[in-house]
Structure formats: C-alpha cells, structure tokens
N, C-alpha and C positions, 0 to 999 in steps of 0.2 A: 504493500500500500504506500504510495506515496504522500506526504506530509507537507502542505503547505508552510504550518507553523507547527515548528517544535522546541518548548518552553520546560528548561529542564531544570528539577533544585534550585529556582530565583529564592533568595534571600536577600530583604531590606532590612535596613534597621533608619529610623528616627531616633535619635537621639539612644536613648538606653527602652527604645519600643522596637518591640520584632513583628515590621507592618508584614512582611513575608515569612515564610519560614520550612522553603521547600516547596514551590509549587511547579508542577508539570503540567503542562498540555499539549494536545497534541490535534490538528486540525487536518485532516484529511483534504486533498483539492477538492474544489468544488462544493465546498458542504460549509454549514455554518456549526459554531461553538457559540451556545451563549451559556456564559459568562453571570453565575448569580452568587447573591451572597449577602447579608446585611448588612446597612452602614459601618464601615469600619473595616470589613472585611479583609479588606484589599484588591477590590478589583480595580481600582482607578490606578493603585499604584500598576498592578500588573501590567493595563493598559500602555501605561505610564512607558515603563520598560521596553514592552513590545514594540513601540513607535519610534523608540529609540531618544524620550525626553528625559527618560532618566536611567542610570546606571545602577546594577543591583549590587550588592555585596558582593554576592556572589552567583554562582548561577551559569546557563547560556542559554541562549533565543537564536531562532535560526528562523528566518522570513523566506521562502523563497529560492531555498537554496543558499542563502545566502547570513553572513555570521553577524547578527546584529551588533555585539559591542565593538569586535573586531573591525568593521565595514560598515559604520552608521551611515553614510554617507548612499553606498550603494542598498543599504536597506530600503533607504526611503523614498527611491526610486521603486519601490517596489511594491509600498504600503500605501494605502490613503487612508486620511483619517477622516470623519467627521464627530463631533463632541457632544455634549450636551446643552454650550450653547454654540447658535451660528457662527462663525467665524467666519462674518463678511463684513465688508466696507456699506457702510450705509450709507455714503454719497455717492458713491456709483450705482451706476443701472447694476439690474441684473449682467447682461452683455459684457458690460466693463470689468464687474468681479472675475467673470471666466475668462474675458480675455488676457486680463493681468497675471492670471495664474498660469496659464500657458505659456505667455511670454517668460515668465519666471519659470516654467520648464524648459526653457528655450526652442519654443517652437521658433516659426516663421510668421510673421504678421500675420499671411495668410493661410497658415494650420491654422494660427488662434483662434481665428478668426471662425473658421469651417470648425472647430472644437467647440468653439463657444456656442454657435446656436444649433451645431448639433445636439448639445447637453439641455439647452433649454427646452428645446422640440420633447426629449426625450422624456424629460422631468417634468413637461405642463406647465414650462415658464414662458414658454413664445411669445404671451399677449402680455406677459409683463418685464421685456426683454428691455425695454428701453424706460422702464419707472425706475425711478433711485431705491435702494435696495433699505433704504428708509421706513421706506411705506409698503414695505411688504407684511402681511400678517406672520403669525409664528410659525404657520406649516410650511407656507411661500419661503422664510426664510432658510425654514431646516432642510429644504429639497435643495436653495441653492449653493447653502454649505455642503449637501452629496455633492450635487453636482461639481464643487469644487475641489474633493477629493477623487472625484473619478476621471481630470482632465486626464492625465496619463496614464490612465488604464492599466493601475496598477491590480498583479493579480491577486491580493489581498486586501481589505478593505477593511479598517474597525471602525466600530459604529456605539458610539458610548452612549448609553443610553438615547437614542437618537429620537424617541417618540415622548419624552417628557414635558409636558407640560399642551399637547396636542387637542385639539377637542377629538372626537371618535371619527370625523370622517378626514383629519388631517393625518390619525394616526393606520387608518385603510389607507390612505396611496401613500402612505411609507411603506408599509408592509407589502403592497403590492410591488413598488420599486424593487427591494430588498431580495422578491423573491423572483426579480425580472435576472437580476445581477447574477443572483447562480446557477439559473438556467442559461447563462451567457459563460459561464464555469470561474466563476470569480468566488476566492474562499471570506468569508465573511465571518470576524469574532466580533459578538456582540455583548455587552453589558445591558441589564436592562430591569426594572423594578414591575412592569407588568409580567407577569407571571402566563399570562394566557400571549404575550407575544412570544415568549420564551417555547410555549406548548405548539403556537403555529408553526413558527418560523426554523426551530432548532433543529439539527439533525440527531443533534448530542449533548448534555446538558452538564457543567461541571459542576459544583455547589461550593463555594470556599469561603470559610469562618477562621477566622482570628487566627490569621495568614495560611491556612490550610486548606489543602484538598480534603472533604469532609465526604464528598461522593460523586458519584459521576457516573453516566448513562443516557439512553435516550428517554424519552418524557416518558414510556410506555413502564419502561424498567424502573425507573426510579418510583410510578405510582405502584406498579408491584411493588418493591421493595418493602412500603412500608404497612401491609397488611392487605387486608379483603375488601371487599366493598361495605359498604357502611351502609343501613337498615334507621332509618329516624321513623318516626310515629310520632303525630300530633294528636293526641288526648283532649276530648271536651272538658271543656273548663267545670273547675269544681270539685273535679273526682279523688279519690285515695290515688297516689301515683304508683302506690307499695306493689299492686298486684302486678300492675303494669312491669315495673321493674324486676318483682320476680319472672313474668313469663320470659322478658327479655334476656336475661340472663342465662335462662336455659337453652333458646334457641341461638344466642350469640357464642362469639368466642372469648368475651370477655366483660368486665362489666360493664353494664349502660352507665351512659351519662346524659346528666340531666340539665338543659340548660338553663342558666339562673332566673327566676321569675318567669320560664316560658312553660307551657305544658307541652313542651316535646322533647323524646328521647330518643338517643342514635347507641347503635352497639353495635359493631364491626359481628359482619357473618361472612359465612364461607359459600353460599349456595346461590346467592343473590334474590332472584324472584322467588326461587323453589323457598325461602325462607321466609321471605315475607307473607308468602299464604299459609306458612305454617303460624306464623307468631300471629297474624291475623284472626286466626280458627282459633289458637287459643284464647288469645284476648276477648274474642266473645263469649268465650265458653267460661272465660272468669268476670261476667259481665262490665267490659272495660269499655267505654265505649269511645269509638275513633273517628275521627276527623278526617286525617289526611294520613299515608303512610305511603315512603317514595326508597330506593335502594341510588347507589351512584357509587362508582367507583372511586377510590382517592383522589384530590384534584393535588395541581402542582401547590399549590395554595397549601395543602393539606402535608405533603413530601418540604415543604419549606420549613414550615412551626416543629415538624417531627425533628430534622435532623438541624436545626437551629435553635430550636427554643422560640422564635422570635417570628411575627407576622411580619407581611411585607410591608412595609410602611410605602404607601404612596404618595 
C-alpha cells in the first residue's frame, strides 16, 4: 500500500507540557484521515508539524514521498493547507487572491491567470470573481481559502477544521468539494469537531487525547468497538420506573440507564429489533406502559465520550 502521509513517534513539548507524545499516522493515497480528538488534544499541533510550521522534538513526517523536517521546503510544494480561519486578503477580489498565489508559485501571468478562474469556476466563485474578498460571506470565504490551497495541485491537502463556524448549507458544498478532491485522487487529512462530517467524509478515523493515539479505525469499526446497539424506551409519565428497569436488565447486557428527570431508559443489547419485541412483551406483561421505544446503533458521538471521557464541544 502506498502512503501519502506517514507520521511516525512526533513528540512536542511546551515548555515542561508533553503536547505530543508519540503519535503515528498513516494516510493511504487517495483516501482521507480525519483527525479527532478534544480540545487540547493535539491535533492542531500535529497539523502544525505536518505542514511543516512547526518542528517536533522528535519524530518524522514524510508528505509525498518526501522528508518533511529534512526538505521543508520541497514538502510544501506538495501540501496545501486550508485552516480554520480564511487566509485571504480582503481587499482583493476573489480573482486577485488566486492570482497572487500562483504568481507566488511562480507560474506565468498567464497560468495564473487560467489557474485563477479555473478554481473559481470550480468552487462556485465565478459571479463573485471580481467583489473584494471583503464582502464575501463565511462559506464564500472558506471555499476561497481551498481554492487557494489547491493553486498547485498539490497531492495532499489539510483541511483544519474547514467547516467551523458554516451554516448547514455552507457546510454541504464543503463536503461536496472535499469529496470532489479525492475522487480527482488527492489525499486529504482532516481535523474537525463535527462528528457526523468525520462519519461522511473519513475513510479512516484516528482518535488522539492528551498527545496520544487512543484509537483508530474506520467509523464502522470504531462504533463496533464500543458495544451493541442501544435499546431506549420512553415510559408514560407517572409510572414506578423499578419494573421497567428490572425487565430491562434482563433482556440487556448491562444495566439500564436512566436519564435525569426524563422517563426514558436505554440499555445496550445484543439482538437489536429481535430484543426490542422481547422487552416490549415483557413490559406489558408487567403492566408498564410505553410511549415510544427505538434501537440505533453507536453513533461516532457515542465512540467519542466512550474513549474520551469528554462530549464534542461545538
């Protein structure tokens, strides 16, 4: 298999704080890694590293074929970034940001030039090619920060949390971008605090807490990982909950839980539907009487708090 990005043993330190502390990845061409983990974590520093802004202790990063600490220089010919915030000039047009950037890859006026509104065409910036990049809203802006990491088509791309702050239809044509890029075979590692972009978008999913690889797999494996599907029952208001939690318990694998002031309880089972009609028949049969009752597999949401302690703060 070949290996766009391979990130081996990076350790940082801050001061007498160990922001790293051994981290590996490894990014297959063409596929995406995102990159999760809770504040603190250290995924910005990782970032950090891979783009070649900062230097790790110790460690090596290889982009491309190529030796990040050793060859900064020719890495970054080979990475593009875009951040969390835009990273454009807001007195230039659109047009102008891309062109500048090309020229500073040293095209020719006239690549720039064919670079520049080929990326806007591409990104749904055409009709606002020529407004100052001022007056673009947050999504308009954060397309044309991609767009400005993508002038030289490099074949790696990080995308640090690139949908923060989007409304839902700003953060659909990011995601469709995103997934335009590595069907074009461009490998993409991404950072990101939505959990459900992580579940779209990811091939592969790392997890890394208080400088550590904690776990890693694709979204499928990792909700395996952390048990069965889950079994909730919403209870009419009023009732003894006791019966309730007895039948649950018996037909669960573990015990129920009950949520604070709510009348509904969830208990991890192993059979899914086939369990729910059993705990159903019993709870009638111990006259409990039900509301609502629904099964669902782990969500990434669920695989986060498990192996973090910690919800995803948005």
């Amino acid at each position: 298999m070949s290996f766009a990005v391979e990130v081996s043993g990076l350790v940082k330190h801050y001061g007498r704080v160990r922001v790293l502390d051994g981290v590996d990845l490894e990014i297959p061409a063409g596929t995406v890694l995102g990159l999760l983990g809770p504040n603190g974590a250290g995924k910005t520093t990782t970032v950090r590293i891979v783009t070649t802004l900062l230097r790790p202790d110790s460690g090596s990063v290889r982009v491309a074929g190529v030796d990040v600490l050793r060859d900064p220089g020719a890495a970054r010919e080979r990475i593009g970034l875009s951040g969390q915030y835009a990273a454009v000039d807001a007195n230039l047009t659109g047009y102008e940001n891309l062109h500048m950037v090309a020229r500073l890859y040293g095209m020719s006026q006239k690549r720039s030039a064919e670079r520049a509104s080929e990326l806007l065409g591409a990104l749904g910036l055409e009709y606002a090619a020529d407004r100052r990049a001022g007056t673009y809203s947050g999504g308009m802006a954060r397309r044309l920060d991609l767009a400005g990491a993508l002038v030289a088509r490099p074949p790696v791309v990080v995308l640090d949390e690139p949908t923060t702050g989007l409304d839902p239809r700003g953060r659909l044509d990011m995601w469709r971008i995103i997934g335009d890029l590595v069907k074009d075979g461009t490998t993409v590692l991404l950072t990101t605090q939505y959990l459900e972009e992580a579940d779209l978008l990811a091939d592969r999913i790392t997890v890394i807490d208080r400088g550590r690889v904690i776990a890693r797999g694709s979204a499928d494996e990792l909700k395996t990982s952390i048990g069965g599907e889950k079994l909730t029952v919403t209870l009419a208001p009023g009732q003894d909950v006791n019966p309730a939690l007895m039948v649950l318990a018996l037909v669960g694998l573990g015990e129920p839980a009950r949520a604070a002031g709510a009348e509904e309880i969830t208990v991890v089972v192993g059979e899914g539907t086939r369990t729910m009609v059993e705990a159903l028949r019993r709870l009638d049969d111990a006259g409990v009487q039900v509301l609502d009752a629904s099964v669902r597999r782990p969500s990434l949401d669920d695989v986060f708090l498990s192996l973090t302690g910690q919800e995803v703060s948005a």
